[in-house]
C-alpha positions as CSV (number, residue, x, y, z in Angstrom):
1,X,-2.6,17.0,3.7
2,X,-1.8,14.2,5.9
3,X,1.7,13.6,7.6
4,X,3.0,10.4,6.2
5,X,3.0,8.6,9.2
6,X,-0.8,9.1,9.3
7,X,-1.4,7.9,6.4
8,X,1.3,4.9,6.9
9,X,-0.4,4.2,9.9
10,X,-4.1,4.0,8.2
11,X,-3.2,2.0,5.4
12,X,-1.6,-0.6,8.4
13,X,-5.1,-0.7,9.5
14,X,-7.3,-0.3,6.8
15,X,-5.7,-2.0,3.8
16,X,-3.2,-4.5,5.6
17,X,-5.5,-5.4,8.7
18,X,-3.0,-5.6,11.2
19,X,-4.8,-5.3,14.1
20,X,-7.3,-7.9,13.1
21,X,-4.2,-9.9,13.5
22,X,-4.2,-9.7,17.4
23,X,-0.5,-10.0,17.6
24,X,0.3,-10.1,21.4
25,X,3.9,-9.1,21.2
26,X,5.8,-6.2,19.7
27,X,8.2,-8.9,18.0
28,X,5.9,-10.9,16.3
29,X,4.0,-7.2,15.3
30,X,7.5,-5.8,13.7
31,X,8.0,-9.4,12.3
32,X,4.4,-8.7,10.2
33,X,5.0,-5.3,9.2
34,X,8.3,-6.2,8.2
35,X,6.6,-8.8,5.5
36,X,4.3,-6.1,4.3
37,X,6.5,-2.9,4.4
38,X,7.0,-4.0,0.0
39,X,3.0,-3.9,0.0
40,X,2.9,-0.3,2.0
41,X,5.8,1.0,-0.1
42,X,3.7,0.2,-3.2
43,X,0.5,1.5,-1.6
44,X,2.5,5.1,-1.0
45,X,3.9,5.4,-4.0
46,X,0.5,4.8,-5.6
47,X,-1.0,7.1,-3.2
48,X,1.3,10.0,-4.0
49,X,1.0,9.9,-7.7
50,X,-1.0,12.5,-9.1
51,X,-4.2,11.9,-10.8
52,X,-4.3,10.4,-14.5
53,X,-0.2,9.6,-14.1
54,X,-0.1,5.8,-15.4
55,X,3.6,5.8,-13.5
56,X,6.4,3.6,-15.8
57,X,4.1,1.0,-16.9
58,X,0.7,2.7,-19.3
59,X,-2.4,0.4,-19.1
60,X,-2.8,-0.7,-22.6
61,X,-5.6,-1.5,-24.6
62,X,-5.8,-3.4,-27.8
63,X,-9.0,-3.7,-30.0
64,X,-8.6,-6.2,-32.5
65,X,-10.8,-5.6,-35.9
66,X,-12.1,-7.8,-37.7
């Protein structure tokens, strides 16, 4: 199991790119994770949800007969 940090840290570069940003200076850097901390939160939450667990909202699906 990773530390949450790790994963934190992977989904910064994997999902959210960050260092294909090629920020120069820590500012600007916290200024971009600051606009995509709501993105990570809802990436870890995802992530920590067991399997099959459709969370508050169920995926529906509606077949209409004719």
């Amino acid at each position: 199991m990773r530390w949450k940090i790790e994963t934190f840290h992977k989904i910064l570069k994997s999902s959210c790119k960050v260092e294909e940003s090629r920020l120069r200076t820590a500012d600007r850097l916290a200024d971009l994770i600051a606009v995509l901390r709501p993105k990570l939160a809802h990436i870890l939450t995802h992530n920590a949800r067991p399997l099959g667990a459709a969370g508050p909202r169920r995926a529906r699906v509606h077949t209409h007969r004719n």
